[in-house]
N, C-alpha and C positions, 0 to 999 in steps of 0.2 A: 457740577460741570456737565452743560448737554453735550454731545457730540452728532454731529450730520455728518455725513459722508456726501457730498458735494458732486463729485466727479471721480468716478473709475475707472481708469484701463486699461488694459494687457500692450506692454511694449514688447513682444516677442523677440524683436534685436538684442535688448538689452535682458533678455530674461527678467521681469519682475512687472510688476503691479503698480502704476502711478494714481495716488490716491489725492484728492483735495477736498478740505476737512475742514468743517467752521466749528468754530468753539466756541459757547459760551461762559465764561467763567468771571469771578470777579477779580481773579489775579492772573497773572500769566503763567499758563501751561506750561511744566518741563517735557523734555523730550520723554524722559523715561514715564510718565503719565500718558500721554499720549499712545505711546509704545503700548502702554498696558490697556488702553479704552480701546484699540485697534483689535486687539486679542488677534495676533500675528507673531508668529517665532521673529523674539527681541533680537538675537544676533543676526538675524538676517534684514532687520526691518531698520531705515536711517530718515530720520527724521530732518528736511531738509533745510526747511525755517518757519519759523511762528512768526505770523506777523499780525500788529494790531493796531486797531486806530485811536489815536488820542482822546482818552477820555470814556471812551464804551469800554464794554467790556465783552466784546466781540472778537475773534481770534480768526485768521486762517491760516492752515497749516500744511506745506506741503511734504507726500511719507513720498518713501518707497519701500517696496517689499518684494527682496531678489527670491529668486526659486532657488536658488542654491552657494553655498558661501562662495564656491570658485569663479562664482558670474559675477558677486558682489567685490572680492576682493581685484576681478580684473578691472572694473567700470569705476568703484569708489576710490578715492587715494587720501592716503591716514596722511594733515596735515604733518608741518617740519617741526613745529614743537612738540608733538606727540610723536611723534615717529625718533627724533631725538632723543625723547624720555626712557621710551622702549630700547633704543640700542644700550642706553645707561644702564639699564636696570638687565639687561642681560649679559654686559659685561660686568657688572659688580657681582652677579651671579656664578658667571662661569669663574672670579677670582675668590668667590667665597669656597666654590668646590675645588678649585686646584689647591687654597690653602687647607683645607679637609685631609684632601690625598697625601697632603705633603708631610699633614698633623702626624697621620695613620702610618707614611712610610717612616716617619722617624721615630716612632713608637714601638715600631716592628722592630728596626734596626737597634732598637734602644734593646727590648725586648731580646733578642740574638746575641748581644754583648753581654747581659746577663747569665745568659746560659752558656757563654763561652767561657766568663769565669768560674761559673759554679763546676764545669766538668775540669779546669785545668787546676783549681783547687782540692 
């Protein structure tokens, strides 16, 4: 895979790096390849789209690469499927640790009834 760096420039408004990027490859490029031929901190770097022409195997790719995650999470927005996933997976979370808590208080409470018969015995 070659990689060119096309076009670079500092967007100061947006805090980050707007880079344009040809590629030559015989299949098409994932973002996470890409990410890593850029040699750029990956959590801050988003790859915007690959695009290719019929039949070559010629790519270009537009990044970005924020200075900092607070600039990235104000200006990017995590689509409604993924952003859905996420609130799933963190409520099925918080009811795996409340049923934890609930494990533990009734094991206490278990635990306390035993020793309340063992001392009136």
């Amino acid at each position: 895979m070659e990689f060119e760096i096309i076009n670079q420039k500092k967007n100061p408004f947006l805090n980050r790096e707007e880079y344009q990027i040809k590629i030559s490859s015989e299949s098409s490029p994932s973002f996470d390849e890409i990410k890593k031929e850029l040699k750029k901190e990956p959590e801050l770097t988003v790859v915007k789209r690959v695009q290719g022409g019929f039949g070559t195997n010629q790519f270009n790719a537009e990044v970005f690469v924020y200075d900092n995650k607070e600039s990235k999470d104000k200006v990017e927005k995590i689509p409604k499927k993924i952003r859905k996933k996420m609130e799933e997976e963190a409520k099925k979370k918080s009811e795996e640790e409340k049923s934890e808590k609930e494990g533990e208080a009734k094991s206490e409470a278990g635990e306390s009834e035993d020793k309340l018969k063992e001392k009136t015995d």
